[in-house]
C-alpha positions in Angstrom: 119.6 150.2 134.7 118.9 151.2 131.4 118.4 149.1 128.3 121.2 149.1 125.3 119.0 149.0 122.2 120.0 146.5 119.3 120.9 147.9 116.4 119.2 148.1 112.7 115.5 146.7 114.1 112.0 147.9 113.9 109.0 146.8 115.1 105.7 145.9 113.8 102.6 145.5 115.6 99.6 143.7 114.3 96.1 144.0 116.5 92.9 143.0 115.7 90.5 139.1 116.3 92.1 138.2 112.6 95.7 138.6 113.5 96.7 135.4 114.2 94.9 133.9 111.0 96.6 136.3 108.9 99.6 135.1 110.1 98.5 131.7 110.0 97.8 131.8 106.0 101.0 133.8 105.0 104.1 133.1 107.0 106.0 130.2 107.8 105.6 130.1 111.6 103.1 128.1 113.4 100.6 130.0 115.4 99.4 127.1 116.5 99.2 127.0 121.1 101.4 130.3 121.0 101.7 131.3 124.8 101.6 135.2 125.6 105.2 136.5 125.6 106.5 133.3 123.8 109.0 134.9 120.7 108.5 132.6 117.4 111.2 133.1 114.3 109.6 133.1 110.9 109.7 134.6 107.5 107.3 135.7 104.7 108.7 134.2 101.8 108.1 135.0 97.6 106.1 132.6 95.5 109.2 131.3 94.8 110.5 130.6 98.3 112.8 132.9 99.2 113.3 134.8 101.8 111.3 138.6 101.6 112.3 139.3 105.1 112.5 137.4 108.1 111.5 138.3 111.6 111.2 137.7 115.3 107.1 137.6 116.4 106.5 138.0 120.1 102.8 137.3 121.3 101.4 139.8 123.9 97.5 139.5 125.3 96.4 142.3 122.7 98.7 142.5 119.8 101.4 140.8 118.1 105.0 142.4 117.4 107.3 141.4 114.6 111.2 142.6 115.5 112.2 143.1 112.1 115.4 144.6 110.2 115.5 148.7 109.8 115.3 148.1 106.2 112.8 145.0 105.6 110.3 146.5 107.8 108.3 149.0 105.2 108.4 146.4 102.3 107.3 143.4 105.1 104.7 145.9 106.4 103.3 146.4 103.0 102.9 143.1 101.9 101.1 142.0 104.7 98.8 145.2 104.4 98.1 143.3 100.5 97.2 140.3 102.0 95.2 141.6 105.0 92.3 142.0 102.4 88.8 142.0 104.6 90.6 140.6 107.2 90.4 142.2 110.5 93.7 143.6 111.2 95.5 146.8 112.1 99.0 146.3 110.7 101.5 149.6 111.6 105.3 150.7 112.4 105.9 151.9 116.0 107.9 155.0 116.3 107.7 155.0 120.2 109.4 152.0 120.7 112.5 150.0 120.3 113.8 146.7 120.4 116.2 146.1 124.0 118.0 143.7 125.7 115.6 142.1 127.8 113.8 138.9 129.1 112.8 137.5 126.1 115.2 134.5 124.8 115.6 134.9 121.3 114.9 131.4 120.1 117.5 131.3 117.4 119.9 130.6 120.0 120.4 130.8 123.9 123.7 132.5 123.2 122.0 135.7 121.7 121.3 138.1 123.8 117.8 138.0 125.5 115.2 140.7 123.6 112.6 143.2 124.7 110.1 145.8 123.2 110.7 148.8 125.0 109.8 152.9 124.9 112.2 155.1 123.5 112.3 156.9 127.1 113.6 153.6 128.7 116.2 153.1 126.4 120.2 153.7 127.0 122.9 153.3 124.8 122.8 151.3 121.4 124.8 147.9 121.5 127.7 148.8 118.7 127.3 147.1 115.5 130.2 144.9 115.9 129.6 143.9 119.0 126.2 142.3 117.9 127.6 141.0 114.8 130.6 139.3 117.1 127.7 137.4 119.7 125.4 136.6 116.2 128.7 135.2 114.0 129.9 133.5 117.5 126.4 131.7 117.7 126.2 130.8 113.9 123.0 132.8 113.3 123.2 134.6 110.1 120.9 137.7 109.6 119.1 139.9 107.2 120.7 143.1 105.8 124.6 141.3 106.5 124.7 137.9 105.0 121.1 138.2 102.8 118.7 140.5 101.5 115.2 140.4 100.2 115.0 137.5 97.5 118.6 136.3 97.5 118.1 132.9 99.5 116.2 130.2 100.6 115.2 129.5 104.0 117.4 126.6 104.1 120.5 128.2 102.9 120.2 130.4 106.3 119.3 127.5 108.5 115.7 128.6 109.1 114.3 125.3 109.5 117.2 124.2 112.2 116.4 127.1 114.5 112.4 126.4 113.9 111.8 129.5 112.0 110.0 127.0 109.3 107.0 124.8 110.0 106.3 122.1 107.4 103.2 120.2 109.1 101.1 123.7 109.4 98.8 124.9 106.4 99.3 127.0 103.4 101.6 129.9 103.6 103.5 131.9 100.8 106.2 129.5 99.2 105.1 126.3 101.0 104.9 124.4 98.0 108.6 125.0 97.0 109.9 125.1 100.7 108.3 121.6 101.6 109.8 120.3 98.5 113.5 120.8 99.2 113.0 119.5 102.2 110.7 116.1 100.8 113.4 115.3 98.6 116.1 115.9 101.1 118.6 118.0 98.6 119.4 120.9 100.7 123.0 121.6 99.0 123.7 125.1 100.7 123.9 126.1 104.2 125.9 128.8 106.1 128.4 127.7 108.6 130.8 129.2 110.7 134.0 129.7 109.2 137.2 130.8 111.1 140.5 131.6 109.5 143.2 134.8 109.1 141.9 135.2 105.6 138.5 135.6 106.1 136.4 138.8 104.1 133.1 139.5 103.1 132.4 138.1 99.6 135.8 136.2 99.9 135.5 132.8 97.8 135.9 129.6 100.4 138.0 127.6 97.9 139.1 123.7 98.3 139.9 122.4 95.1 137.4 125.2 93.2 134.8 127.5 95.2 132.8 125.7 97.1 131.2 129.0 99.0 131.3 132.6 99.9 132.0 134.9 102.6 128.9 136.6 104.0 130.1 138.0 107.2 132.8 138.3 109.4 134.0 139.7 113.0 137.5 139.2 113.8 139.0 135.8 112.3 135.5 134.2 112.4 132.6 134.4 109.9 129.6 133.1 108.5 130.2 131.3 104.7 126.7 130.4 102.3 128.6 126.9 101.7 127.8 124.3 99.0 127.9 121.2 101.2 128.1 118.5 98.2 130.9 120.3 97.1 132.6 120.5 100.5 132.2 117.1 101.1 133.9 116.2 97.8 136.4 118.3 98.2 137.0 116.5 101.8 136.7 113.5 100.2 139.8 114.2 97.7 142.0 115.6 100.3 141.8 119.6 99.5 142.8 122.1 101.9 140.2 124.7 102.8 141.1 128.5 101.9 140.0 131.8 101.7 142.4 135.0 101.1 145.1 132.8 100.2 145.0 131.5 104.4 144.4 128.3 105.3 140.1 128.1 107.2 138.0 125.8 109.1 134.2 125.2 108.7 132.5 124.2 111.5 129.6 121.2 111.3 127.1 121.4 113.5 125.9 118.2 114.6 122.5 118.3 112.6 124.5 118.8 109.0 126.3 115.0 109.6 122.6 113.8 109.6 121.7 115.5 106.7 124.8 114.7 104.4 123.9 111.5 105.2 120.3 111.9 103.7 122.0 114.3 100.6 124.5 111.5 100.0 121.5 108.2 100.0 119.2 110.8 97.5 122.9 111.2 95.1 122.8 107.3 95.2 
């Protein structure tokens, strides 16, 4: 059976002894006991520490293969050409292959459909772009190029660090010091959350008593919203309705955001 290509990816593949240690000092991903054909989520991040482009890495014997949006790719592959400097690494675009359904679990979520790196002459049909934004917007993962670009947010507002695209124990990478700071001082205000209602556009204001968020994407009567959580919990707090487009929405709270308006609400105290 052929393989339905996902849509808007490319891949890079790094090769060479230094690629994992150039890895290591730039990105947030630990490349610490990575197991051949394990798939790790990460990002290279600005000074600053937000997001550049974010990526999916996948370990092979030889090489190393970032499954990265159509449009991050040249500017990702260019920056980590800059900080290859005598390092032993072959860093280049593959035009002969494409990223597939496949074997691979994406480890953003188990309800994403499973990923592979496959030649072009394998491939079958592409997987319509609403029918991956759907499964995405259904599992609450927001992505590059639909709800963020290069620059606009940090890894926390896109919930990096919940699906282990962010680790805080490893060594120096790009934006560390900023990054390990918001999450130190446990004042993560913004997340994106799934928000469901008639009302629902992209760039629509989430209001409840003032805007507490925005619209980033959305498939059907569900969405993803970039959500101040302070302000949605006030607003909770004081009895306002949540709205969008003048219709009455939900907003969805994952288990791990009770935990962490708990820490947001001690650190207000």
């Amino acid at each position: 059976m052929s393989k339905r290509t996902l849509p808007n990816r490319s891949i890079i593949r790094l090769s060479g002894p230094d690629m994992l240690a150039l890895l290591d000092r730039t990105v947030t991903h630990s490349v610490e006991n990575w197991n051949t054909g394990e798939m790790r989520y990460g990002a290279l991040l600005t000074p600053q520490g937000k997001i550049i482009a974010d990526y999916l890495a996948m370990l092979s014997l030889d090489n190393i293969y970032l499954d990265v949006h159509s449009d991050a790719a040249d500017d990702l592959e260019r920056r980590l050409k800059l900080f290859r400097l005598r390092s032993d690494v072959v860093i280049e675009q593959l035009t002969d292959d494409v990223v597939t359904e496949g074997s691979w679990v994406d480890v953003r979520s188990t309800q994403l459909p499973h990923r592979a790196i496959s030649p072009i002459a394998e491939i079958g049909l592409d997987m319509p772009d609403d029918e991956w934004h759907a499964k995405r917007i259904a599992a609450g993962v927001p992505e590059w190029g639909a709800d963020y670009r290069s620059s606009t947010v940090f890894p926390t507002d896109v919930n990096m660090d919940v699906m282990g695209g962010i680790d805080y124990k490893k060594g120096c990478f790009v934006g560390q010091e900023v990054a390990s700071r918001m999450k130190r001082k446990g004042k993560i205000r913004k997340r994106t959350l799934p928000v469901h209602g008639a009302g629902l556009k992209r760039g629509g204001e989430v209001l409840a008593g003032g805007s507490i968020g925005t619209v980033t994407s959305v498939s059907g009567t569900s969405g993803l919203a970039l959500i101040r959580t302070d302000r949605m919990v006030s607003a909770e707090s004081a009895g306002h309705a949540f709205t969008c487009g003048g219709q009455p929405v939900t907003i969805d709270r994952p288990s791990w955001l009770d935990l962490e308006l708990i820490a947001l609400t001690a650190a207000n105290d």
